[in-house]
MARTORSE-199830 format. One record per residue (C-alpha): residue in one letter; chain; residue number from 0; x, y, z. Coordinates in steps of 0.2 Angstrom, whole numbers, plus 5000, padded with zeros to 4 digits. Layout:
// residues N
   residuo   cadena   num     xx     yy     zz
         A        A   NUM      X      Y      Z
...
***
This chain:
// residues 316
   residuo   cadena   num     xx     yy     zz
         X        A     0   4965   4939   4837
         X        A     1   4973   4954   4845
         X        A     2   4967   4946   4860
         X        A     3   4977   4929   4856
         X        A     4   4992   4924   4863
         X        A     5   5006   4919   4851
         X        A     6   5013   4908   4861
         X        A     7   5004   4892   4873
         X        A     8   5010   4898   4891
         X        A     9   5011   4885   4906
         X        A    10   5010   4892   4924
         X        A    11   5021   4881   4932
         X        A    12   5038   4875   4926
         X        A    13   5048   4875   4939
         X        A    14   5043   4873   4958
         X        A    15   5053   4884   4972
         X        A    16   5054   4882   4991
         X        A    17   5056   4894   5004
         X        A    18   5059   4894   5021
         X        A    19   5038   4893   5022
         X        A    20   5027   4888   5008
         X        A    21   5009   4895   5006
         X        A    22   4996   4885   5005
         X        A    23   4977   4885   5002
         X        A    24   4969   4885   5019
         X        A    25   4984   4899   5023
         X        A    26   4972   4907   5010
         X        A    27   4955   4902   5013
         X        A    28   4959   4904   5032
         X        A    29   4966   4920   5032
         X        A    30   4980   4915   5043
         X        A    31   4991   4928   5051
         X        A    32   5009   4930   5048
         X        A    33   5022   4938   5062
         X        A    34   5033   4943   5047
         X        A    35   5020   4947   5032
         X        A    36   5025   4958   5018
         X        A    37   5013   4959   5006
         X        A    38   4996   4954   5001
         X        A    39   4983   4945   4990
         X        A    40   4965   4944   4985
         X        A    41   4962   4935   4967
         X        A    42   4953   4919   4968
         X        A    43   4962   4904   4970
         X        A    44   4957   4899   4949
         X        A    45   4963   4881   4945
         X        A    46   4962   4878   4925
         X        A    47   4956   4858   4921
         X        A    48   4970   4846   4920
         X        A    49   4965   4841   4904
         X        A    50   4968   4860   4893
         X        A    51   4958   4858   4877
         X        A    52   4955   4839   4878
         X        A    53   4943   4837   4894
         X        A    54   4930   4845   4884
         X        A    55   4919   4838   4898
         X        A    56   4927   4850   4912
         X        A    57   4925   4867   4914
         X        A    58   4941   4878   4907
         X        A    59   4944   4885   4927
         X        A    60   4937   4881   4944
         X        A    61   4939   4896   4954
         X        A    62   4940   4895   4974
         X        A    63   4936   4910   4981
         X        A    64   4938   4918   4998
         X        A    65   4931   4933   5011
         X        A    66   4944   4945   5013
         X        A    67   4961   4949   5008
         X        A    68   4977   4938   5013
         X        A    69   4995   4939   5020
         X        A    70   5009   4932   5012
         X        A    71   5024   4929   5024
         X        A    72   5041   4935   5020
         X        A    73   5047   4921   5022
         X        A    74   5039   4914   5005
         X        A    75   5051   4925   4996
         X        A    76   5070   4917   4998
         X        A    77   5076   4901   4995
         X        A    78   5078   4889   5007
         X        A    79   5095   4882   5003
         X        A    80   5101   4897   4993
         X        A    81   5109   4912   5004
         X        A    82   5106   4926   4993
         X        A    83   5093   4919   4983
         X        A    84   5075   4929   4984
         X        A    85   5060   4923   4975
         X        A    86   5048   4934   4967
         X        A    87   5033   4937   4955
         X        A    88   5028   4919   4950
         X        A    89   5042   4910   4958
         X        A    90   5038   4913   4976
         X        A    91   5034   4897   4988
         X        A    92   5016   4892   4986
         X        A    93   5006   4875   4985
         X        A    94   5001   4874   4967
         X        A    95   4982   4879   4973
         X        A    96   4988   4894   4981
         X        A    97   4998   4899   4966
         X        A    98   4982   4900   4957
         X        A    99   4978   4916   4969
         X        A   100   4997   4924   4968
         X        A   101   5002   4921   4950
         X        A   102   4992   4938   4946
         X        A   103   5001   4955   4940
         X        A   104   4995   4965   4958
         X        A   105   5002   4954   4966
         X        A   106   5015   4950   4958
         X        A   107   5019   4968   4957
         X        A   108   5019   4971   4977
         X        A   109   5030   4956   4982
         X        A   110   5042   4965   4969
         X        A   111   5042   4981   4980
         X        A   112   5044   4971   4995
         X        A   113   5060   4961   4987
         X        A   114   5067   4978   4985
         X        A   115   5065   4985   5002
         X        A   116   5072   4969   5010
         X        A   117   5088   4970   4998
         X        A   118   5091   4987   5002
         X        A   119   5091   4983   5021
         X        A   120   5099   4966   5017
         X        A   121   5114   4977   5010
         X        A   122   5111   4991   5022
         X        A   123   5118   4979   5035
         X        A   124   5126   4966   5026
         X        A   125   5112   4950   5030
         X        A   126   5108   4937   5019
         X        A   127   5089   4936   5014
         X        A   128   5085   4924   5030
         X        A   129   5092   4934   5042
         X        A   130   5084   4952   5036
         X        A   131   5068   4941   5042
         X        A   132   5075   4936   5058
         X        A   133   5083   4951   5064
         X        A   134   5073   4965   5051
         X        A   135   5056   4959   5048
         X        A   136   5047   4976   5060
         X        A   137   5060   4988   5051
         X        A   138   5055   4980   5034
         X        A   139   5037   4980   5038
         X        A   140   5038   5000   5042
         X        A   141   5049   5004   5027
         X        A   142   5036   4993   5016
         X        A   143   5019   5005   5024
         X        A   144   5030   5020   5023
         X        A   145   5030   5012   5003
         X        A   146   5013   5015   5003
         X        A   147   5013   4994   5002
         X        A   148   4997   4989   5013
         X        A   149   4998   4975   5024
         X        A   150   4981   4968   5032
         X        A   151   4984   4970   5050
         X        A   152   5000   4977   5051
         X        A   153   4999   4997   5059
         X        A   154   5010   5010   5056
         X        A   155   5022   5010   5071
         X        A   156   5037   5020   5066
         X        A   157   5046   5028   5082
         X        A   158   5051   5040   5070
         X        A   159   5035   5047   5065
         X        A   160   5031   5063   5078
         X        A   161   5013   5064   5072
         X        A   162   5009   5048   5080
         X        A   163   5006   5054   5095
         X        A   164   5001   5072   5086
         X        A   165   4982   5079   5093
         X        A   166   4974   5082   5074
         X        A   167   4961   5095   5072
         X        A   168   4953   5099   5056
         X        A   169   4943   5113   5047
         X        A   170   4929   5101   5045
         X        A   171   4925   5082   5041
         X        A   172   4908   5074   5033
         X        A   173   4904   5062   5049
         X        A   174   4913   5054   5066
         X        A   175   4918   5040   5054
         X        A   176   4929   5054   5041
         X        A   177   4936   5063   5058
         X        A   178   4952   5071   5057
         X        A   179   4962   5059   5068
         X        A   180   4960   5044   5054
         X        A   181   4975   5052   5047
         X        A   182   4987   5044   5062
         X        A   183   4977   5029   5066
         X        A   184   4990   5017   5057
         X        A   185   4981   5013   5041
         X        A   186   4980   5021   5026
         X        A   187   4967   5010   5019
         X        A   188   4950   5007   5021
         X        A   189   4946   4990   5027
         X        A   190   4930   4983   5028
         X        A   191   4917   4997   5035
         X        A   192   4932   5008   5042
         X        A   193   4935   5020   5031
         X        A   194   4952   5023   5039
         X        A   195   4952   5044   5030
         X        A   196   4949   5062   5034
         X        A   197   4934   5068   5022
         X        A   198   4934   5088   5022
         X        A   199   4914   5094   5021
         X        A   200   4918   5107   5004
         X        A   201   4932   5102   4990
         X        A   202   4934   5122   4995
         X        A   203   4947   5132   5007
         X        A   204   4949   5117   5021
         X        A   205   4963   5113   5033
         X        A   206   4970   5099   5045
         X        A   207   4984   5101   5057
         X        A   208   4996   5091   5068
         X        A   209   4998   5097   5082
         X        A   210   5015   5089   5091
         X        A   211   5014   5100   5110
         X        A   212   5032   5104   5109
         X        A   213   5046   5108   5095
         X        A   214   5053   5093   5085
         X        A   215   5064   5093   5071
         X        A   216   5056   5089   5055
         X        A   217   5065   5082   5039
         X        A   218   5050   5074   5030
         X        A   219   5031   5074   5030
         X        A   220   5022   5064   5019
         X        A   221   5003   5065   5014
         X        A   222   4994   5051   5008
         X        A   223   4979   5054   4998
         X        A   224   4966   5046   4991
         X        A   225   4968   5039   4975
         X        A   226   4952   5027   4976
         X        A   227   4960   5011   4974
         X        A   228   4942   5004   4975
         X        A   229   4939   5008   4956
         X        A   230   4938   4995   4946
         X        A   231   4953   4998   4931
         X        A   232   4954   4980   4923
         X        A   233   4959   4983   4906
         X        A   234   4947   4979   4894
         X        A   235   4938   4980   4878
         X        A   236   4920   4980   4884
         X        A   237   4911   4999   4886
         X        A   238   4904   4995   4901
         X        A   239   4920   4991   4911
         X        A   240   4930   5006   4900
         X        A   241   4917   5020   4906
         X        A   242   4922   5017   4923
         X        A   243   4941   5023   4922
         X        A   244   4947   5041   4924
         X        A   245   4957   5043   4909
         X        A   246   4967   5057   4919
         X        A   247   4972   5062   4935
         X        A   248   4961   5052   4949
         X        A   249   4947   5066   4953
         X        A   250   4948   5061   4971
         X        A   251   4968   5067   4973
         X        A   252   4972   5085   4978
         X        A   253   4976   5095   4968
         X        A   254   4985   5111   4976
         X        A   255   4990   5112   4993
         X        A   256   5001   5122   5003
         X        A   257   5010   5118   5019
         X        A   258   5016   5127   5033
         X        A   259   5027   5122   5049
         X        A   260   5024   5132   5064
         X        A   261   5035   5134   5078
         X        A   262   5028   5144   5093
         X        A   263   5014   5152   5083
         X        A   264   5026   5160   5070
         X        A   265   5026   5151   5052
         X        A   266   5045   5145   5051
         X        A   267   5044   5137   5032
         X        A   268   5031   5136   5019
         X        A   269   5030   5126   5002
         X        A   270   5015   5128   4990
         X        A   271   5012   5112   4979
         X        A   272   5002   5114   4962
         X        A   273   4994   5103   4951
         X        A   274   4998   5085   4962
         X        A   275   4993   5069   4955
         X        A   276   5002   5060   4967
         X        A   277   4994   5046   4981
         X        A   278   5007   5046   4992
         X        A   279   5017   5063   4991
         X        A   280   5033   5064   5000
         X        A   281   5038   5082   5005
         X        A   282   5055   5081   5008
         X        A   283   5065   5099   5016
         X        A   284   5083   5104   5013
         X        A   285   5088   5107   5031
         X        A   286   5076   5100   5044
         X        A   287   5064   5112   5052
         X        A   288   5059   5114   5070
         X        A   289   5041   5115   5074
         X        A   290   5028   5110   5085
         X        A   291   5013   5110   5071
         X        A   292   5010   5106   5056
         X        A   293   4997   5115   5046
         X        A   294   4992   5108   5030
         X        A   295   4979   5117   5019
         X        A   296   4970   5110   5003
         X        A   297   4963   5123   4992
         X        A   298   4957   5111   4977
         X        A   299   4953   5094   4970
         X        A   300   4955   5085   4954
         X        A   301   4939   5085   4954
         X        A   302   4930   5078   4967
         X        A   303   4917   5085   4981
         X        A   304   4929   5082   4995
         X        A   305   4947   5081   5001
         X        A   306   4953   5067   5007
         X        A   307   4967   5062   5017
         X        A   308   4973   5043   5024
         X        A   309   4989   5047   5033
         X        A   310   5002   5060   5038
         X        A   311   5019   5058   5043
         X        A   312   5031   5072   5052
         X        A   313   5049   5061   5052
         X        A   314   5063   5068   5058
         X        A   315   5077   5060   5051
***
């Protein structure tokens, strides 16, 4: 009975419209949005019309799909509302589509993306339609530098020095783990690209960044590898509890240090113990000026490897 909800729930009470309403060949196709945010993946479940009573009926029919999909921006205000946006279960869908973004991850990352668009929609004073008009590529950076995925969309910041940084590395498992994963835009993997550095030994390992001429540095950030791919459904059954880390991810890094180099002379250096974090933000005091980044990992949480998906040098 723990198990039991107290209270019947329906899905759908209310029906909102935006400016684009998702449907289920958006889904099934995987159509491509010029102003997606956010992302989904959970089968398209439709339970019977029926409830209890068609007894002849299965309890759900599920649609399922290849790959992950986009959802526009634009599913996420109201149509006739200025400052109205739509979120979690509200958003514009088709009622089969709904059966895919009704879910809690979802959910939870169209959430995120509300709140960067209402920080930039109050950054400079636009209603919700026109943050996607005039916004939608600063949105979609701010949402990645989030650590929000969303399929096809790169990292493109003209902020971010290491894009065009040469990366070199201490040393990496394979030609698919090489060091310049870390700037090729996605800090995912995605299908058979693993899109991550992998360092040979979970030992003494380094990877720099390597900008060919002094820049001023505000920020770097480190994405690491949290393995998104385990499976942490909650549940009762052994079988599916034996597969979480009760504790830090093994896979993070744990200690790191990193230095800024400027002509060959270290200029600023900050040691980091005991990280738990995914995507670890180093923020400085006074912006540096440096022409390479060194960043050395000395331990895992565990694991056999260190493994990084991104890095970041910003300069604002």
């Amino acid at each position: 009975m723990h198990w039991i909800g107290f209270l019947p729930g329906k899905r759908e009470s209310r029906r909102f419209i935006g400016d684009y309403t998702l449907t289920a060949n958006d889904i099934l196709e995987n159509t491509s949005f010029g102003d997606a945010i956010a992302y989904g993946g959970w089968p398209m479940d439709l339970h019977a019309v029926g409830g209890i009573a068609a007894s002849s009926d299965d309890p759900t029919t599920y649609y399922k799909f290849k790959d992950v999909y986009q959802i526009p921006y634009r599913c996420l205000y109201s149509r006739n509302i200025d400052n109205l946006f739509l979120g979690g279960r509200l958003i514009s869908t088709t009622h089969i589509a709904f059966g895919s973004t009704r879910v809690m991850g979802t959910c939870s990352v169209i959430g995120q993306a509300i709140g960067l668009a209402t920080w930039l929609a109050e950054r400079y004073s636009l209603t919700p339609r026109k943050v996607g008009k005039r916004k939608i590529q600063e949105l979609q950076q701010e949402a990645l530098k989030e650590d929000l995925y969303i399929p096809r969309v790169i990292n493109e910041d003209p902020l971010d020095l290491a894009r065009s940084a040469t990366v070199s590395a201490s040393s990496s498992t394979s030609s698919r783990t090489a060091a310049s994963a870390v700037i090729n835009g996605t800090a995912r993997t995605v299908a058979d690209k693993l899109n991550y550095w992998e360092s040979a030994t979970d030992g003494e390992e380094w990877i720099d960044l390597d900008l060919s001429r002094a820049a001023s540095i505000r920020e770097l950030n480190i994405r690491f590898d949290s393995n998104l791919s385990r499976e942490i459904m909650p549940s009762l059954l052994t079988s599916r509890m034996a597969l979480q880390e009760k504790r830090v991810q093994s896979t993070l890094v744990k200690d790191f240090t990193v230095q800024f180099f400027d002509k060959e002379k270290i200029v600023k250096e900050v040691s980091v113990r005991d990280n738990y974090m995914r995507n670890y933000w180093l923020r400085l005091e006074e912006p540096v000026l440096s022409d390479k980044v060194h960043i050395m990992l000395h331990s895992t949480n565990g694991d056999k490897h260190h493994r990084i998906l991104r890095s970041d040098a910003m300069n604002k």
